[in-house]
C-alpha positions, 0 to 999 in steps of 0.5 A, spaced: 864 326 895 869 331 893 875 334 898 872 341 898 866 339 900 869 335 906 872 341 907 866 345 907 861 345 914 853 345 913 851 352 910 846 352 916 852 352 921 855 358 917 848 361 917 847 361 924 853 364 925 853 369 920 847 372 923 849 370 930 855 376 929 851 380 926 846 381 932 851 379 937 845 375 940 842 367 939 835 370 941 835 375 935 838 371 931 833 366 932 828 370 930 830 372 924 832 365 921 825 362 924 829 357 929 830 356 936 835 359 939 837 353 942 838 350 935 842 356 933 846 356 940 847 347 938 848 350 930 854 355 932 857 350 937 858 345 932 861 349 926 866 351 933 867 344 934 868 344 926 873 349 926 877 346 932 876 354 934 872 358 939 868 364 935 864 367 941 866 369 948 860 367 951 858 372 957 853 372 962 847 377 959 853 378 952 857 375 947 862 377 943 866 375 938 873 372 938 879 374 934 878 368 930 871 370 929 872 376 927 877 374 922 872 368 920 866 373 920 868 377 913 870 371 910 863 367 911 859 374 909 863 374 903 862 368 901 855 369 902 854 375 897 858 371 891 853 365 892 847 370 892 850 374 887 852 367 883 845 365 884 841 371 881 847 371 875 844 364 873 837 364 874 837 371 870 830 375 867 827 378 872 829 375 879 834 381 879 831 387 877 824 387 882 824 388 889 819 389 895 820 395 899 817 394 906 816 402 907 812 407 913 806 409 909 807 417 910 814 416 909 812 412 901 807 418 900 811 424 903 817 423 900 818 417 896 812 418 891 815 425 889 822 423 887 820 417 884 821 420 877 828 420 878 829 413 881 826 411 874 830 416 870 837 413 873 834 404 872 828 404 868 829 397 868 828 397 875 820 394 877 818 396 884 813 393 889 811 398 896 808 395 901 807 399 907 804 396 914 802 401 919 802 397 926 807 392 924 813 394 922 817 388 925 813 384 921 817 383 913 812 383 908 814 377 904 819 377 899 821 384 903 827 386 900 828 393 905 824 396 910 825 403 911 822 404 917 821 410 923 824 408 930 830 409 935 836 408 932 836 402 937 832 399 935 834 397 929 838 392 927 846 392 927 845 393 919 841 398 919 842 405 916 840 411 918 837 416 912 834 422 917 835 426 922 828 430 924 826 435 929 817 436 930 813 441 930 806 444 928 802 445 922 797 448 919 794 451 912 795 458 911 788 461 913 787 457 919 784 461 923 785 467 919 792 466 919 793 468 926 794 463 931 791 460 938 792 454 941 787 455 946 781 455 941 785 451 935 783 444 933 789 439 934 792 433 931 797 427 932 799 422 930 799 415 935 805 412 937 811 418 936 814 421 942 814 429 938 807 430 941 804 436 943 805 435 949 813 435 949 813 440 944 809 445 948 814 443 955 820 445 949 817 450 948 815 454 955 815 449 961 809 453 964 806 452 958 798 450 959 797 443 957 795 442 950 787 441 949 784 434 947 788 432 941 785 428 935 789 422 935 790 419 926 794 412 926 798 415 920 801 422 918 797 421 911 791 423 916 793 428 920 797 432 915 791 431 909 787 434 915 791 440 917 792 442 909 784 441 908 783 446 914 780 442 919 786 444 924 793 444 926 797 438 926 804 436 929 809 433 923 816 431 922 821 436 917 822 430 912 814 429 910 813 437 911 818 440 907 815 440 900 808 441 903 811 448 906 815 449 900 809 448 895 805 453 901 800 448 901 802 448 909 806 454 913 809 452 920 806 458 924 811 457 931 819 458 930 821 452 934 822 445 933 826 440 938 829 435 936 827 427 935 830 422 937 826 417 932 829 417 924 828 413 918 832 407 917 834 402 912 834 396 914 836 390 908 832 383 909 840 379 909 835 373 908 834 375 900 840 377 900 843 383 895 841 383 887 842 388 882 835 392 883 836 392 891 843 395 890 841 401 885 835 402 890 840 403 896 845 407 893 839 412 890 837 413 896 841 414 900 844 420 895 838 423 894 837 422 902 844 426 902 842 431 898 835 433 901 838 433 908 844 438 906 839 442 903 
């Protein structure tokens, strides 16, 4: 055995670690390595022990990571990119060019589909591969590159990248009604899961507002705005899957308020694959076009 590699402790050590301090919990580190959080703990402990240098500060309902883990986290993290860097730059073909994006289904339709000519326009060697869970968006999808997911912004892991702000309000086609709106008769839709319901947007709006009738729940937007634009009735939405559909005028929004969420869309990379040449373009495209749709 060589002297470097003497010098060298477990790479699942240096895996524990890593994600350990990324998410500043044993558990959620745990869960996303698929080990204990007991054998995690015991894996952190041993490379302290090796090292001869606490990494964490270990608190009650907390941890925090020392001055020696801070200045030792950059340099595990670095190491980890050179070696999957490496690692795609030896096996070659097509490993680096394609990727799975786990993606919120109304997002891939609304959003993403339309701009995907520009994406391939600036790496037409990429190969994408979209997968899109509606109940399960905890779950990644095998092989899962990124996630791009709707949520609380703590929700999200650590790694997380934020792409939206949104605010909600009310949908519909332009000859709902005759164009002339009223809620005590209208058809009303939502979808299941979200905190813009109609109820919060109609105690925004008015707190003596009357409550909303029933309202026709869909599990995905696809179903409720596809709905709305058919005529069936009014739906809520979100700014980032209604813009274009407004533009095109195939839906208008007929009040003028629109609360804001607390809920975004988010990037969040699966650090188990690592970074490769497909999942960087796709990062860097979309957040610019992101950028650039928001400033708009």
């Amino acid at each position: 055995m060589s002297d470097t590699t003497q010098s060298l402790p477990p790479l699942t050590w240096l895996r524990a670690f890593e994600a350990t301090a990324r998410h500043l919990s044993f558990t959620r580190a745990a869960s996303e390595l698929n080990l204990t959080q007991s054998a995690v703990s015991q894996h952190v402990r041993s490379l302290e022990s090796f090292l001869n240098r606490a990494l964490f500060v270990r608190k009650t309902r907390a941890l925090e990571l020392t001055e020696d883990g801070s200045n030792y986290l950059p340099v595990v993290r670095e190491a980890f990119d050179l070696l999957a860097s490496g690692t795609q730059a030896f096996i070659g073909g097509d490993r680096g060019r394609s990727m799975v994006l786990q993606c919120n289904l109304a997002f891939s339709v609304f959003w993403l589909a339309p701009r995907l000519a520009r994406l391939y326009e600036q790496h037409p060697w990429l190969v994408l591969n979209i997968v899109t869970p509606i109940w399960d968006p905890d779950r990644h999808a095998a092989g899962a590159t990124i996630d791009i997911r709707f949520g609380r912004s703590e929700d999200m892991s650590r790694a997380s990248i934020r792409l939206t702000r949104e605010q909600f309000f009310p949908v519909c086609a332009p000859s709902y009604q005759d164009g002339k709106i009223d809620l005590t008769r209208a058809t009303l839709f939502d979808c299941a899961g979200v905190t813009g319901s109609w109820g919060t947007w109609l105690k925004s709006k008015s707190p003596q507002s009357l409550p909303p009738r029933a309202v026709n729940l869909t599990s995905t937007f696809n179903i409720s705005m596809q709905a709305a634009i058919y005529g069936a009735g009014i739906t809520m939405s979100h700014n980032t899957l209604a813009r274009d559909i407004l533009a095109r005028g195939d839906l208008i929004e007929p009040f003028d308020h629109r609360p804001e969420l607390s809920e975004g869309y988010f990037l969040q990379p699966a650090p188990e694959h690592g970074s490769t040449p497909a999942s960087r373009a796709f990062q860097e495209w979309i957040e610019e076009e992101m950028a650039a749709f928001q400033a708009g």
